[in-house]
N, C-alpha and C positions, 0 to 999 in steps of 0.2 A: 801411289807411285806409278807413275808410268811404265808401260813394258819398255819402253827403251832406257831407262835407269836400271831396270830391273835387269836387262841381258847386259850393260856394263860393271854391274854390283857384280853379277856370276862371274865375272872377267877377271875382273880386281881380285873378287874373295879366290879365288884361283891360279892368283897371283901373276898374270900373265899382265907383260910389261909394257907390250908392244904389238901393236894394231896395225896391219896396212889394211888399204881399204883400196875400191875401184869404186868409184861412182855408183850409187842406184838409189833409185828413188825411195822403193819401200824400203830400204834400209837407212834414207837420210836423215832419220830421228836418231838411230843407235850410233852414227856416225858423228853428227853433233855432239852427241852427250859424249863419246869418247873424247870429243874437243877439247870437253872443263874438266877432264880427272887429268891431275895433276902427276898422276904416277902410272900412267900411261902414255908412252911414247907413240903417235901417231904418225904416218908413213905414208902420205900417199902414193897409189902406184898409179903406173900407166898403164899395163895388164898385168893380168889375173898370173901368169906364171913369171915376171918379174916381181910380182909382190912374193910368191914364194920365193922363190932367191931369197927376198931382204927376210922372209921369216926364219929362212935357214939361217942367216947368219946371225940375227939376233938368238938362234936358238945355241947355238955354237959356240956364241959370247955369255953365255947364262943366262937368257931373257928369257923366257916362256912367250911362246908369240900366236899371235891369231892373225885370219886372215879371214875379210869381210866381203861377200862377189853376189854373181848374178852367175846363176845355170847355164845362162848363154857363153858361158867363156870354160864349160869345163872341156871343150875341146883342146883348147890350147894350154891345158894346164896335165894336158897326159904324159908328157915326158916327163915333167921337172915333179908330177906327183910320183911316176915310179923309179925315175933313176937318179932321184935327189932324196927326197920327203922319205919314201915308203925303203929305198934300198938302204940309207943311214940311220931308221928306223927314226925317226922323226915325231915325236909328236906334235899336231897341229890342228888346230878345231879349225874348220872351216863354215863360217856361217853366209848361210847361201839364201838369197832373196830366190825361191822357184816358180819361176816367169812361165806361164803358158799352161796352167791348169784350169778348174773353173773355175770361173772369177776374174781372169785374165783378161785386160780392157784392149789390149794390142793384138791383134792375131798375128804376126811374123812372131812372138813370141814361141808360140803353141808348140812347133815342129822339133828343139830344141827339148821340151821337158817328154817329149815322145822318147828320146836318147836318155836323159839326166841320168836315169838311178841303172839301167844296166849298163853306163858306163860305168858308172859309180861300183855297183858291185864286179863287174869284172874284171874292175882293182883291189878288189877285196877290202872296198874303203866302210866300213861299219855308218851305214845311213839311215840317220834319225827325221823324221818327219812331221814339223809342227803344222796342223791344222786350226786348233784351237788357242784362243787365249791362256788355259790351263796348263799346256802341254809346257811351256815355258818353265814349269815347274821341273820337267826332266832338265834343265839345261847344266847344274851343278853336278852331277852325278856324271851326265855324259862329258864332261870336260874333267872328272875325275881320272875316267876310264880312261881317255886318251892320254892322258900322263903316266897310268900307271902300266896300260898296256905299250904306249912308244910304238902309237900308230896314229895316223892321221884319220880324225869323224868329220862326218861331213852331218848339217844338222841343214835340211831344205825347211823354208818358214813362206807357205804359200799366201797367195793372195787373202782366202780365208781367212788364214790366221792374222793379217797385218788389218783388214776389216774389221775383224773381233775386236783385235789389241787398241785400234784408235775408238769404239765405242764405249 
């Protein structure tokens, strides 16, 4: 099985109905395979904090919803995470491609994952961080949490780990 079958199985078994996504490369295999499950609703955005909006409102309608990005856009996803997401208690995994670590083939990426995780915690956003192929093993549990706590995780899946996952 492929790691990108494998993080929309967690998705499904988790019951989450509805997927917006933003463009990114190393996420364009898990973004596909959302394509062909039939019981997930696929959304794309045009950014990272309009795709929240549409998470809220699918959340709102009873959908359990996820949202799929790149580190380079958690700037603009700081309001609508604290005074949407995190202030109506929200829950929402966010699965983040994080751009600019080692391994990183771009350097404008780089400057961006200098910022990622303390903005990240200075929302008090609970951040998981996948390095290896294995790690993928936490992804059911941590998408438990965020349901049961009705808080938004944020799960970074570096370069490493998307190297790993394709060999």
């Amino acid at each position: 099985m492929s790691i990108h079958s494998r993080i929309v199985d967690d998705l499904a078994a988790s019951n989450i109905g509805f997927v917006t996504t933003v463009p990114c490369k190393q996420l364009a295999g898990v973004i596909a395979e959302i394509d062909t499950r039939p019981g997930i609703r696929h959304v794309p955005a045009n950014k990272e904090d309009e795709g929240m909006g549409l998470c809220a409102g699918a959340w709102m309608g009873g959908t359990r919803s996820a949202i799929i990005m790149q580190n380079t856009a958690i700037g603009v996803t700081i309001n609508t995470l604290a005074t949407l997401i995190q202030f109506y208690r929200m829950p929402l995994p966010i699965l983040i491609s994080y751009r600019g670590e080692v391994g990183e083939p771009v350097a404008c990426q780089v400057e961006m994952a200098v910022h990622t995780k303390p903005l990240l915690a200075q929302l008090n956003i609970p951040t998981y961080h996948f390095h290896r192929k294995d790690d993928v093993e936490e992804l059911p549990g941590i998408l438990s949490h965020c349901y049961m706590a009705s808080k938004p995780v944020a799960v970074l899946m570096d370069a490493t780990f998307w190297k790993e996952a394709t060999t």
